[in-house]
DRENGU-282974 format. One record per residue (C-alpha): residue number from 1; x negated, y, z negated. Coordinates in steps of 0.05 Angstrom, whole numbers, plus 5000, padded with zeros to 4 digits. Each point is the difference from the previous one (the first is absolute). Example, Ala and Ser with C-alpha at 12.3 -4.5 7.8 and 13.67 -1.06 7.14 Angstrom:
2
SITE num   xx   yy   zz
SITE   1 4754 4910 4844
SITE   2 4973 5069 5013
This chain:
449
SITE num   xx   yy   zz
SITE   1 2019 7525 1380
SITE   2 4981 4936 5033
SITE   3 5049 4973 5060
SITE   4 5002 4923 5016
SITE   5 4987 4979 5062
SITE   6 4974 4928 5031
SITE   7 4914 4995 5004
SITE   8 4987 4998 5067
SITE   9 4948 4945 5004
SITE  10 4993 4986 5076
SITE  11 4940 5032 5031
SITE  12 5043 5024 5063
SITE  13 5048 5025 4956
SITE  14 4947 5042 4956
SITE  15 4967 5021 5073
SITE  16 5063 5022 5017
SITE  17 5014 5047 4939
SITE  18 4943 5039 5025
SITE  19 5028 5006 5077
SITE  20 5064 5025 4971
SITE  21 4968 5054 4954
SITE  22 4948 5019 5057
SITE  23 5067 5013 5045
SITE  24 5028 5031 4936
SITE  25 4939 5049 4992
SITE  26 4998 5020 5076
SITE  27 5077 5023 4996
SITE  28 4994 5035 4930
SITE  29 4938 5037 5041
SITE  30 5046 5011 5057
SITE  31 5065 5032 4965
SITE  32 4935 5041 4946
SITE  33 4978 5035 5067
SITE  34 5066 5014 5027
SITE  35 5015 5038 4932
SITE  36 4933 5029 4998
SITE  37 5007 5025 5070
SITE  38 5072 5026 4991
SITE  39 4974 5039 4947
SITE  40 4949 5030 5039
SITE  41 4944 4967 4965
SITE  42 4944 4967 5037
SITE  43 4990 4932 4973
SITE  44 4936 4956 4982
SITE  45 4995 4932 5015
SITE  46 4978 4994 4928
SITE  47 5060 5033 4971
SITE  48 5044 4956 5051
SITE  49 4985 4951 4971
SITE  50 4986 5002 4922
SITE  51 5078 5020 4987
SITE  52 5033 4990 4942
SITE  53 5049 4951 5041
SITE  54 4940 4967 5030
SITE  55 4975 4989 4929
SITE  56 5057 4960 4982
SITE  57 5004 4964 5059
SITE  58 4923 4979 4984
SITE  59 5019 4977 4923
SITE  60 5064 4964 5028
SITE  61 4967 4950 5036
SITE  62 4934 5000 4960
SITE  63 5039 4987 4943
SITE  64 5025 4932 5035
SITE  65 4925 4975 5008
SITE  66 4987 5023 4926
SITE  67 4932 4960 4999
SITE  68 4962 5027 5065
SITE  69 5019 5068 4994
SITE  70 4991 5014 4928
SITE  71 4922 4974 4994
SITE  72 4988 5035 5071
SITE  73 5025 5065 4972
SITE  74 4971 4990 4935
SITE  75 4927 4985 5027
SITE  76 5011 5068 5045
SITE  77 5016 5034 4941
SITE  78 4944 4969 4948
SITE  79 4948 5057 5011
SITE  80 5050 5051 4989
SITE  81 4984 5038 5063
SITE  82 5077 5001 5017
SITE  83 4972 4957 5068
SITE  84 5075 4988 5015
SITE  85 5050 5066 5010
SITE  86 5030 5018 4936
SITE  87 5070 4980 5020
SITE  88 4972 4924 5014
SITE  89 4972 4997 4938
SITE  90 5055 5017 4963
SITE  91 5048 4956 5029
SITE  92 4944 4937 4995
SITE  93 4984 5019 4925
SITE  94 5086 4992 4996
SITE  95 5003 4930 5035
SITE  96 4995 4974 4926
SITE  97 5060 5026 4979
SITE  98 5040 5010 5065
SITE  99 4980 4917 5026
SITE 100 5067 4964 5019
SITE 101 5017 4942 4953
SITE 102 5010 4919 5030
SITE 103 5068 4981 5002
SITE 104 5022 4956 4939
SITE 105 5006 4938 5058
SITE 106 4924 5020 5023
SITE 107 4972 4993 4930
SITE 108 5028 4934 4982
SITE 109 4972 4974 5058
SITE 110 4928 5017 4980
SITE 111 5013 4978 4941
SITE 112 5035 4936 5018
SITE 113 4935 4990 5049
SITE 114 4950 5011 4942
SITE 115 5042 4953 4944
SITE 116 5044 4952 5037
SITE 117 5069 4987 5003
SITE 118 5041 5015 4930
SITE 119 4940 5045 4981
SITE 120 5064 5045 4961
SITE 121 4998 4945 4948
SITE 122 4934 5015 4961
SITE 123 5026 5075 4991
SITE 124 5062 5022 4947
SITE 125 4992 5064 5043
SITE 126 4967 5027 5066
SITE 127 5023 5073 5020
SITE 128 5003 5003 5074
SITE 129 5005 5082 4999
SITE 130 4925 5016 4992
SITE 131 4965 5036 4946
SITE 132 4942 5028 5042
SITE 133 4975 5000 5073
SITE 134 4932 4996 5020
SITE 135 4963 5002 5072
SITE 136 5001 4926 5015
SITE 137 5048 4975 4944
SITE 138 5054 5021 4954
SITE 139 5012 4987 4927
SITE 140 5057 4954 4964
SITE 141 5023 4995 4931
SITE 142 5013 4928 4969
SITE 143 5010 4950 4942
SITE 144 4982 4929 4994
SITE 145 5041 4954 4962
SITE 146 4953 5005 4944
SITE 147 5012 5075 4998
SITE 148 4935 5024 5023
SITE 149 5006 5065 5040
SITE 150 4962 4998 5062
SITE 151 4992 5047 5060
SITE 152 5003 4967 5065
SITE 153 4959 5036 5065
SITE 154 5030 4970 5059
SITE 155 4958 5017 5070
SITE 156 5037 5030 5057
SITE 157 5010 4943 5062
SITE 158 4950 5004 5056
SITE 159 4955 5048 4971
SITE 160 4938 4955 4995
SITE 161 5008 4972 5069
SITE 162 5020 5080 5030
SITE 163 4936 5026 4959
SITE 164 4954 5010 5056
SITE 165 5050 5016 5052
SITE 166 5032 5057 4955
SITE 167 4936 5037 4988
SITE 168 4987 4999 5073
SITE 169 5067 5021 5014
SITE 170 4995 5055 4951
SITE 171 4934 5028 5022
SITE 172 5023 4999 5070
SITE 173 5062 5043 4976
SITE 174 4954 5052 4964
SITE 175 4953 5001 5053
SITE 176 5053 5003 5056
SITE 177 5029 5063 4968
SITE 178 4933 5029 4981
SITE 179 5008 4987 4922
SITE 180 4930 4995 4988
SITE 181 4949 5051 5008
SITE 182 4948 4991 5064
SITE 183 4932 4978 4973
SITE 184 5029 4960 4927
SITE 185 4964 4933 5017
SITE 186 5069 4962 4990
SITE 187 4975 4929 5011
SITE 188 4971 4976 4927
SITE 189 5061 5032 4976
SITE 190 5049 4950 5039
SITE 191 4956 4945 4989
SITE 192 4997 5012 4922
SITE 193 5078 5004 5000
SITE 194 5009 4939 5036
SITE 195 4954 4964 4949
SITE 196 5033 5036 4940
SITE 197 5064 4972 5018
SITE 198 4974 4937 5013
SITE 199 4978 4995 4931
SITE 200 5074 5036 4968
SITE 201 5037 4945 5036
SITE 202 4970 4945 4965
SITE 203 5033 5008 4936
SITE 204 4952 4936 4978
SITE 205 4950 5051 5003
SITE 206 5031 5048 4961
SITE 207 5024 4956 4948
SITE 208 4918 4974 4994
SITE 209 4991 5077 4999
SITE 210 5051 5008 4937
SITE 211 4971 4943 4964
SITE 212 4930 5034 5010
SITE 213 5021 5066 4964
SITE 214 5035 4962 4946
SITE 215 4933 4965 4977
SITE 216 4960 5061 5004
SITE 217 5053 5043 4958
SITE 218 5015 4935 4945
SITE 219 4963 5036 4955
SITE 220 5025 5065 5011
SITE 221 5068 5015 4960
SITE 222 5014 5063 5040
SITE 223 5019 4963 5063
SITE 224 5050 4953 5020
SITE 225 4994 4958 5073
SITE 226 5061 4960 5021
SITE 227 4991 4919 4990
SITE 228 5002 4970 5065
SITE 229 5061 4939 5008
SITE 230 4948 4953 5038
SITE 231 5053 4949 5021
SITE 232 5046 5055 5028
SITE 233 4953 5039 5035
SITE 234 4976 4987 5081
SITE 235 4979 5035 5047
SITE 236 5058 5035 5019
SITE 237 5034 5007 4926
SITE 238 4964 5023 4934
SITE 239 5031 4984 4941
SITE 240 4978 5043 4936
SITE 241 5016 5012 4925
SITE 242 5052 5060 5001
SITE 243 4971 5063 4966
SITE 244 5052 5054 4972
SITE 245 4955 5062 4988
SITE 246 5009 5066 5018
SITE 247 4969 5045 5056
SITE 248 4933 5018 4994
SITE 249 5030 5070 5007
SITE 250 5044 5002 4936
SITE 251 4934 5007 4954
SITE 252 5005 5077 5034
SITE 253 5051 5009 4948
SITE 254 4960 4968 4940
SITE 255 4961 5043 4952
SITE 256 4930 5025 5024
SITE 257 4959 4958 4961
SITE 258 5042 4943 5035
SITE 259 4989 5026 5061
SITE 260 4928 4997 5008
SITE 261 4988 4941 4956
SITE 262 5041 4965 5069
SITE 263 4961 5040 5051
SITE 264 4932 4973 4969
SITE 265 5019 4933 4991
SITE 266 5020 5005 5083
SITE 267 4933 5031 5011
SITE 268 4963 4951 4958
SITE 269 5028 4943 5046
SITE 270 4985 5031 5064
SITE 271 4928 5005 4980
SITE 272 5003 4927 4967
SITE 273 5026 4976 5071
SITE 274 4955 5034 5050
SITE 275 4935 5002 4953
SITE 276 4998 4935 4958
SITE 277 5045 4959 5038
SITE 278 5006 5010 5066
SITE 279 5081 4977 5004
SITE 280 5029 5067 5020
SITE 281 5079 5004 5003
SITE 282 5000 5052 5057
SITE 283 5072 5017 5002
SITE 284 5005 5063 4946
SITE 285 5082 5006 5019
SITE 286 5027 5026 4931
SITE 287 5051 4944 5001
SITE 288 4941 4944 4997
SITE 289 5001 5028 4923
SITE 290 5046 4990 4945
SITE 291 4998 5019 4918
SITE 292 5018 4967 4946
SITE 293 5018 5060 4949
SITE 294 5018 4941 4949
SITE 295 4926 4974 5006
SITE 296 4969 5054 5033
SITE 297 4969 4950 5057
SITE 298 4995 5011 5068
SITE 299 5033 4958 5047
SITE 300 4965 4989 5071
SITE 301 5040 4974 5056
SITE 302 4988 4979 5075
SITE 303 4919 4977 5024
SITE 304 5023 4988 5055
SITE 305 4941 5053 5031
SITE 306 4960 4970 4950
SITE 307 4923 5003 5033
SITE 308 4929 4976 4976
SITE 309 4944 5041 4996
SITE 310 4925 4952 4998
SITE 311 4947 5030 4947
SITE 312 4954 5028 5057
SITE 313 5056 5050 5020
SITE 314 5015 5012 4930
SITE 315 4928 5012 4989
SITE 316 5001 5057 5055
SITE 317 5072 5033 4979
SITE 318 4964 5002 4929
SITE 319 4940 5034 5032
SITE 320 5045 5054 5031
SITE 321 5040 5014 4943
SITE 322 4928 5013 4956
SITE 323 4982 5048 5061
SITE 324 5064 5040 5001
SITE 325 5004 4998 4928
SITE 326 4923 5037 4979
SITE 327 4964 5003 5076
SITE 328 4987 5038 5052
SITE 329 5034 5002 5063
SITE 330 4942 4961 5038
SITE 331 5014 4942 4943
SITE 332 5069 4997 5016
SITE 333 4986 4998 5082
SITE 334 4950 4956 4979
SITE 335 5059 4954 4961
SITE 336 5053 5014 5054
SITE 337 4958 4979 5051
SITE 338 4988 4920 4957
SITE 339 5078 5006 4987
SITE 340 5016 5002 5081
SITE 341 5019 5080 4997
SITE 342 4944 5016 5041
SITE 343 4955 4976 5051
SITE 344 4926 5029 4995
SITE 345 5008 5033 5070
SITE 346 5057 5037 4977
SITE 347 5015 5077 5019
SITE 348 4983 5045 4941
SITE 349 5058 5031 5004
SITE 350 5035 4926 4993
SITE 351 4951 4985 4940
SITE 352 5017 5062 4960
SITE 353 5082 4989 5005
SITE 354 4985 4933 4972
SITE 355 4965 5023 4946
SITE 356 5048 5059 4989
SITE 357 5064 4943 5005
SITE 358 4961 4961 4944
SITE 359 4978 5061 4955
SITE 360 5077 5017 5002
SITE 361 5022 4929 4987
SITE 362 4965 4990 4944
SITE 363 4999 5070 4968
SITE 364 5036 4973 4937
SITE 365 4928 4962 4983
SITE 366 4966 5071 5004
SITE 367 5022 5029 4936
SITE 368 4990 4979 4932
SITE 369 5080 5047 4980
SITE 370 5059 4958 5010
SITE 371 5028 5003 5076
SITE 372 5073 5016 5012
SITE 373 5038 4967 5041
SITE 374 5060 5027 4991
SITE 375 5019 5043 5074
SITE 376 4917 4988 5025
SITE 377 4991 5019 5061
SITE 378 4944 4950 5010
SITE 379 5040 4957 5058
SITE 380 5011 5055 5036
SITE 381 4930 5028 4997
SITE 382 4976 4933 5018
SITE 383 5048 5000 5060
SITE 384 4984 5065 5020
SITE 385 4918 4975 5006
SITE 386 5025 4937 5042
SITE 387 5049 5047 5050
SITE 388 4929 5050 5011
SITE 389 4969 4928 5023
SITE 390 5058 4968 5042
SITE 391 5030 5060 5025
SITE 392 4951 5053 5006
SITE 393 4927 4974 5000
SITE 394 5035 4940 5055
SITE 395 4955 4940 4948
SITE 396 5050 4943 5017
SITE 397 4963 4945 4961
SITE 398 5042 4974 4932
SITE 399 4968 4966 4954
SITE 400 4996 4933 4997
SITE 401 5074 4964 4981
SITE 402 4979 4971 4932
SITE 403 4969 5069 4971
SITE 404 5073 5027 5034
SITE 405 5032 4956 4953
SITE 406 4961 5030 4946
SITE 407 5025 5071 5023
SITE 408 5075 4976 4996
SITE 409 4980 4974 4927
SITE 410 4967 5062 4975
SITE 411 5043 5044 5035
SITE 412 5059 4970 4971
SITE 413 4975 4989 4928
SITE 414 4982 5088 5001
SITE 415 5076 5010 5023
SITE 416 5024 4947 4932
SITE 417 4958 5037 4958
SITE 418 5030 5069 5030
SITE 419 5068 4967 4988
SITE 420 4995 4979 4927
SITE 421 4967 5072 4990
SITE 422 4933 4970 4974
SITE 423 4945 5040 4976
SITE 424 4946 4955 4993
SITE 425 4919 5004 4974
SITE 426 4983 4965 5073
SITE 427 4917 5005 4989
SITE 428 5008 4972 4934
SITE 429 5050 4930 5026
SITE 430 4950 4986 5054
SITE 431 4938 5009 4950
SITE 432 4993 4922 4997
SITE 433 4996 5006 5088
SITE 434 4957 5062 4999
SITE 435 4933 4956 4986
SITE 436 4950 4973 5043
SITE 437 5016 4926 4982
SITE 438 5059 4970 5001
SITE 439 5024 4929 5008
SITE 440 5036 4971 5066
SITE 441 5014 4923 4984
SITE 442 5046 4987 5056
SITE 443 5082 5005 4996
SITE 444 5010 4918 5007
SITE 445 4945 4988 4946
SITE 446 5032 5052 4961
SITE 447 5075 4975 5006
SITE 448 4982 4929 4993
SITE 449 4948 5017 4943
């Protein structure tokens, strides 16, 4: 359960967070050995310091700089190689959940700063306890006077302006206590977080973003995008229609039929996203997704992590999913290598673990049966391919950060589909993207069209 605590915003405060769970980690390391060594064990350096304790002292303080940490550890952990120990990652992929809440004093002064003095009057309600948290923002439930429900995202203090600072801060930390594996080239990755924030913080952006999505589905009765408030929204405070569905996840409980008719719809989008309009919601957190049982619509929440993808690169991700789809391994090096996989003076032995990562990706596009995706093992498999490159063959190189973001997205649309327990004719959904032509008008023609 979520704690309250005051948002540090200072950037010597933040900095100093870090020095006190540096000092923290060094005397969890020195009372580990001391046990070890009284029981006549002979400890690593490793195991000194990737203790359970440790862990927690790591997602303590993480969880106070929400923002930094959380994209860091998520662009780490977007090739599904496991770059980052197993207890890190667990405790980043809980900063969601775990993330202190602002004070009730804290949040009315963001929102006092966004709407003025006596902003409580244009609302019958405004619940200060919040209904969700996310890395750079948390979520409040309101009503204006003329009853409309709305849901209020109200950005942390100081995180735009401790941005930069806190993904330095928190690379320094991982490097300082060798959290990252020698070799990973970690420099595109901090740069690509710092940029991704950048972008999340402007909730301008993301409101443009939801407006975007809303004219490309307003002829699409399945969906349902929240209606941006325009003259309650800033950059600091988003102001949406509420919407009251129900986790993505209940729909596991609905009749088969049900079930799958859900999971392709999802699938469908993806493909509409990536493929026709390049406007790719990269965030696949089951929570972004609600359901309507009463309608049967899907409800889509948070583009934040919203990212555009221009026709050319659309043209080559098309290419490559044709290749893995019906060619042969030197078509899909030959389509990796357009995509940014691979660089033509590649190992072999690099080459070949791309094209075995992509022929496992995709394997639900081999067959004309029905895949299940109820208990796959596909992530895992695909992990296993990316742990032989980073860990045993030593290929540090990671793809570059906007085909990571597509990982996160297909990676976490296979584990929704698990979830509902879909069984789905995969070959047959993406007949319409299995041809050699396709259409790319661009995503701002398309949402303005």
């Amino acid at each position: 359960m979520a704690s309250e605590r005051r948002i540090t915003s200072s950037r010597l405060g933040r900095l100093g967070q870090l020095g006190r769970l540096a000092g923290g980690i060094a005397g969890g390391m020195v009372s580990e050995g001391a046990r070890q060594i009284s029981g006549g064990q002979r400890p690593s350096f490793g195991n000194l310091l990737l203790t359970p304790a440790n862990a927690r002292r790591v997602a303590e303080r993480l969880s106070e700089m929400r923002g930094a940490a959380m994209k860091v550890g998520q662009l780490l952990s977007m090739d599904g190689g496991q770059l980052l120990p197993p207890q890190l990652t667990e405790v980043l992929s809980r900063l969601r959940e775990d993330a202190h809440q602002m004070p009730l004093g804290q949040v009315a002064q963001v929102l006092k700063q966004a709407w003025g003095d006596g902003w409580e009057s244009r609302f019958q309600r405004f619940d200060f306890t919040p209904i969700a948290s996310a890395s750079i923002g948390q979520v409040h439930r309101a009503e204006l006077r003329d009853g409309r429900q709305l849901a209020i995202k109200v950005q942390y203090p100081g995180i735009r302006r401790s941005i930069d600072s806190d993904v330095d801060n928190v690379a320094t930390l991982l490097r300082l206590v060798n959290l990252v594996p020698q070799g990973v080239e970690f420099k595109p990755v901090l740069a690509e977080a710092k940029q991704q924030l950048h972008a999340e913080a402007d909730y301008h952006q993301e409101a443009a973003a939801l407006t975007g999505f809303a004219r490309l589905l307003d002829d699409d009765p399945r969906f349902v995008v929240p209606a941006v408030i325009e003259d309650l929204t800033s950059s600091d405070v988003l102001a949406m229609a509420f919407l009251d569905g129900q986790p993505i996840e209940s729909v596991a409980d609905a009749p088969t039929a049900q079930r799958n008719q859900v999971a392709a719809t999802l699938l469908e989008l993806a493909m509409r996203e990536v493929f026709e309009w390049g406007l790719v919601q990269t965030d696949p957190n089951f929570a972004n997704y609600l359901y309507a049982p009463q309608t049967g619509q899907i409800q889509l929440l948070d583009f934040g992590a919203t990212r555009e993808y221009p026709a050319q690169q659309r043209r080559a991700l098309h290419a490559l999913l044709l290749a893995c789809a019906d060619g042969e391994d030197t078509d899909v090096a030959r389509a990796a290598t357009a995509v940014g996989y691979l660089k033509e003076d590649d190992a072999p032995g690099y080459a070949a673990s791309i094209v075995r990562l992509l022929r496992t990706a995709t394997e639900p596009v081999h067959d004309q049966r029905p895949f299940v995706f109820r208990n796959t093992d596909l992530a895992q498999r695909m992990s296993e391919v990316v742990i032989d490159m980073r860990v045993r063959e030593k290929f540090g190189r990671l793809p570059p950060t906007e085909v990571l973001f597509l990982h996160r997205k297909l990676g976490g649309l296979y584990l929704l589909l698990s979830r509902l327990g879909a069984t789905l004719p995969v070959r047959t959904l993406l007949a319409p993207y299995l041809e050699d032509q396709a259409g790319y008008a661009t995503s701002r023609e398309q949402a303005a069209g």
